[in-house]
N, C-alpha and C positions, 0 to 999 in steps of 0.2 A: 293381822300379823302383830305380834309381840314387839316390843321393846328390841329385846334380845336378837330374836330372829331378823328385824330389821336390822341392828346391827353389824349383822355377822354378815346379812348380803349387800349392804352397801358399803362397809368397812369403813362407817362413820362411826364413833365408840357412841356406847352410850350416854356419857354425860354430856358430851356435845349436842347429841339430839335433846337432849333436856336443855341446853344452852338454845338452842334454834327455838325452842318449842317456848325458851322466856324472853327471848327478844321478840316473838310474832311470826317466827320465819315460817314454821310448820306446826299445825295443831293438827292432833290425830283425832281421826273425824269421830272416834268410837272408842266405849270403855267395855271393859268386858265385864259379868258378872258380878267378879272380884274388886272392880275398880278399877283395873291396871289397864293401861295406854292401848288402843289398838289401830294398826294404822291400816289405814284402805289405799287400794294399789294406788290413787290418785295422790294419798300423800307419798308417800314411797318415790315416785315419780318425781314430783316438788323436793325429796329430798336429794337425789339425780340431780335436776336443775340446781340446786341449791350451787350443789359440788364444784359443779361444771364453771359458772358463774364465778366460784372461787379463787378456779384454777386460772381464771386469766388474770388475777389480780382486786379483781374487786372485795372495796370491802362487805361486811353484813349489812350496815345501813343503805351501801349501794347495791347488793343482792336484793334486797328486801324492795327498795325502790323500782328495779328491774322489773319485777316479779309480779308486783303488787299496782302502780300506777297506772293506769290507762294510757295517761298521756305521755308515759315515759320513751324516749329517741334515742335508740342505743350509738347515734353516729358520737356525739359530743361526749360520751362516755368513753366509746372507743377509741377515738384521737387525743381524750387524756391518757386512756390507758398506755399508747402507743409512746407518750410522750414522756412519763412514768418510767416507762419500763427503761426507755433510752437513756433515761437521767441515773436509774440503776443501774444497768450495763455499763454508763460509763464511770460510775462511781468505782465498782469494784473491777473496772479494768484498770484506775487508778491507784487500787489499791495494788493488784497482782504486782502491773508493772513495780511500784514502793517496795514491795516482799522481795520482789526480785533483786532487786538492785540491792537492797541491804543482805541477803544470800550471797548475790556476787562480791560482795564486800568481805566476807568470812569474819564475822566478828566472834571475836572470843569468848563474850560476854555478854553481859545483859548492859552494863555500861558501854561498851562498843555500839550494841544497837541503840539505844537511845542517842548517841552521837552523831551517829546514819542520821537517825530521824530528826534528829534537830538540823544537820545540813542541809538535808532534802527540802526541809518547810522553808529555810533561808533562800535555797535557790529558786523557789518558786513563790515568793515572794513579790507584790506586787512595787512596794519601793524600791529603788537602784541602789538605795544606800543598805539594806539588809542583806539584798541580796552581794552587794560587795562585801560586806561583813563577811557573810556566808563564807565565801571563797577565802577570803582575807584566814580563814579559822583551821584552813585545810591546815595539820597536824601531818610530819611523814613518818611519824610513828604510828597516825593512827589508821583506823582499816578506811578506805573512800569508795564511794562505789564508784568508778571510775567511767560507766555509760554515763549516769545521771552528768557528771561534769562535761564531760563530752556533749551532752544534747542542752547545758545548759550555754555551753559556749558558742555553739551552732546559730544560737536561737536569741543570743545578747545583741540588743542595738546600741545599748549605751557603752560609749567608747572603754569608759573606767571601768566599769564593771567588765568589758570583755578581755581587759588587761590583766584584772585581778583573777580574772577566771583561767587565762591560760597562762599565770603561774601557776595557779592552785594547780591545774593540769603537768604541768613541766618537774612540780615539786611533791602529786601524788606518789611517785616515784614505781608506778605502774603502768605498761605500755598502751598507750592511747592510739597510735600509730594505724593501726589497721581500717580504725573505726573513721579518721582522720580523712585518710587515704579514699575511704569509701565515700566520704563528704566532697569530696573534690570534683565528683561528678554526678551533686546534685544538681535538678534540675533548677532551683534558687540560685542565682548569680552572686545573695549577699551567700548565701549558706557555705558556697563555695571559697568563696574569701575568705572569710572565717576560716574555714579549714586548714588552708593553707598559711593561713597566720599562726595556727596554732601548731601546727606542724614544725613551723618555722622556730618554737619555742623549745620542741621536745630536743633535748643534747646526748640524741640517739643516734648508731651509724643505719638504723632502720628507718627513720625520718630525713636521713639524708637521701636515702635510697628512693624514698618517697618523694624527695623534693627535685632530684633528679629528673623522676619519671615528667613530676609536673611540668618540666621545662619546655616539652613537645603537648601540653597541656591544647585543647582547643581556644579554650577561653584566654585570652590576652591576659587578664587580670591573676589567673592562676597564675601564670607564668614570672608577670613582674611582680609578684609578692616572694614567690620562691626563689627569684636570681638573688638579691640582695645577701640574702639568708645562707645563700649554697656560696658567695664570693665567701661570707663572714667563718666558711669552714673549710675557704681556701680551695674549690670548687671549679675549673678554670672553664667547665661545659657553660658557667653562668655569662661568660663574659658577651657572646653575640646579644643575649638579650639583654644585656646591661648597655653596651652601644644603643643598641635601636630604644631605649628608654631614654637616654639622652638625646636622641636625636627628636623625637617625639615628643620631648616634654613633659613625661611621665615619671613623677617622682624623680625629677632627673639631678638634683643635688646628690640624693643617698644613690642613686647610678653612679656618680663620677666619684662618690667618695669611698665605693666599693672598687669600682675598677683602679684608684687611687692605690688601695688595701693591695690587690693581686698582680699589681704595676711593681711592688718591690724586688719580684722574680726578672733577674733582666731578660730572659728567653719569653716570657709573658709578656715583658713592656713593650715590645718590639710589636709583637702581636695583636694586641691593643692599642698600639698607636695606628699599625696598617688600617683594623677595622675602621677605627676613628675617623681617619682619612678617606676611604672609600665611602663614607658618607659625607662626604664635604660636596657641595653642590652649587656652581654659579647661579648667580640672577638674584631678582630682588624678593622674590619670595625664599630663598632658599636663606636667606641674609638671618636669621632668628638660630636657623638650624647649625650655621658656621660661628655664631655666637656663642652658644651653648660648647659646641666641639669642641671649640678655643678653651671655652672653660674647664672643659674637663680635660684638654691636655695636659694642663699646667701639674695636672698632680701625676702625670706617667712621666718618669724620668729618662732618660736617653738622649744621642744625637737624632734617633729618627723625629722624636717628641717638637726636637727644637729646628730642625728643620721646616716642618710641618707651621708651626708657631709663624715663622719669620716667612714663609709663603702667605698664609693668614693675614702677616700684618701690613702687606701692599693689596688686601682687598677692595674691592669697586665700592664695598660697604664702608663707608668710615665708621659704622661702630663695630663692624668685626676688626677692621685694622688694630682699630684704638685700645681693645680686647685683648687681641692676640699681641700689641708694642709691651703693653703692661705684664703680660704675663711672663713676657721671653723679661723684662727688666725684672719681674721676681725673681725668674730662673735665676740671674745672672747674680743677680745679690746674695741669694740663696748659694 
């Protein structure tokens, strides 16, 4: 068979077969009268394998290898190949994702997208200090792709740079909220924190909504990152878990200086002195938790406030008493 006729039935072109036939891969066993190439079903077949060979990735010097060596072991070929392929896959699922994100971005330009793309290298950046840059550059004129900041926030352990990121977020001035929301009940404990911190930033009444929800959160940690944030918008659903944070010791400074903030309402103070009180507890273990209490009365204003105080300061503790003398002497100076 011909040049040509081979051709047409393996839909290898011809110069290619001339390409296989100068690297060694196939020589056509016969010429014909004229001189011109003839190939016997055997090569034909070899030209088949060749294909095949191809099709999984190999290259011609590792075809040829295949084909040709006796001693050749297709396992350690195959588990490069396996490994190859996976390094491909996830290159260009890294690219998708990149195309994607700067699409969702809608840039206007060819300047817009080079902006994308200089963001994106900044946020994935292996230094803390670039990748703060990065965020430090968000522009609220310019286009953001708003997932990328979001999964780069998720995914921040350094304290600063996760700062920087969820203003960049707060100041894309694009609603993050959804994606936020959905973080909240990742199966990651940091992931989930994260979330709710960054939530905590967005000065949306949809993040409020969000931060709400958190407050019946399962996770303890959703819950006291979102009270703080929900007092600071005047929030008053915040105030049980702002108690039980001071009672527990849990961030419990920004607890009392929050319920401090929503003590200005006098129908709230009152309210927040009650809870306050109903965590007050005799004995000597409870002595840390009456300490704290006292502490944080002192910024809810009222007679219930200083009642409460002046019981406090005839406690079995003398460092709750001595707490609670000082604080009613603030009051009183104040």
């Amino acid at each position: 068979m011909l040049i040509g006729e081979v051709a047409r039935r393996s839909g290898v072109s011809a110069r290619m077969l001339r390409h296989y036939e100068s690297l060694g891969l196939v020589r056509p066993t016969g010429r014909t009268g004229a001189g011109y190439r003839e190939y016997s079903t055997e090569d034909i077949r070899r030209v088949f394998h060749i294909e095949s060979l191809r099709s999984l990735g190999l290259s011609l010097r590792e075809v040829g290898s295949a084909l040709d060596d006796p001693g050749f072991t297709p396992a350690g070929l195959v588990d490069d190949l396996v490994r190859r392929t996976r390094e491909r896959i996830a290159a260009e699922t890294a690219l998708l994702t990149r195309l994607g994100r700067i699409g969702a971005a809608e840039p206007a330009g060819w300047e817009d997208v080079l902006q994308i793309v200089a963001l994106l290298q900044g946020l994935g950046a292996e230094s803390a200090g670039r990748r703060q840059r990065a965020a430090l550059s968000v522009a609220e004129e310019a286009p953001v792709p708003v997932k990328a900041l979001v999964e780069a926030v998720l995914g921040e352990a350094d304290a600063n740079v996760a700062g920087a990121l969820r203003w960049a977020l707060a100041r894309a001035g694009q609603d993050a909220t959804a994606l936020l929301a959905e973080a909240c009940d990742a199966p990651e404990a940091e992931v989930r924190e994260r979330a709710v911190l960054a939530l905590a930033e967005l000065p949306t009444e949809e993040a409020t909504v969000r931060l709400r929800d958190a407050l019946s959160h399962s996770d303890p940690v959703v819950r006291r990152r979102a009270a703080p944030a929900l007092a600071a918008r005047g929030v008053t659903g915040a105030v049980p878990t702002l108690v039980d944070m001071v009672a527990e010791a849990v961030n419990d400074v920004e607890a009392a200086d929050a319920l401090s903030a929503l003590a200005s309402r006098p129908a709230l103070a009152e309210r927040i002195t009650g809870l306050l009180v109903e965590r007050l507890a005799p004995g000597p273990a409870a002595a840390a938790v009456r300490r704290r209490l006292a502490q944080a009365l002192a910024g809810i204003p009222g007679d219930p406030a200083d009642r409460a105080l002046r019981d406090l300061s005839a406690d079995e503790d003398p460092g709750v008493a001595l707490t609670a003398r000082y604080v009613l002497t603030l009051r009183q100076e104040g």
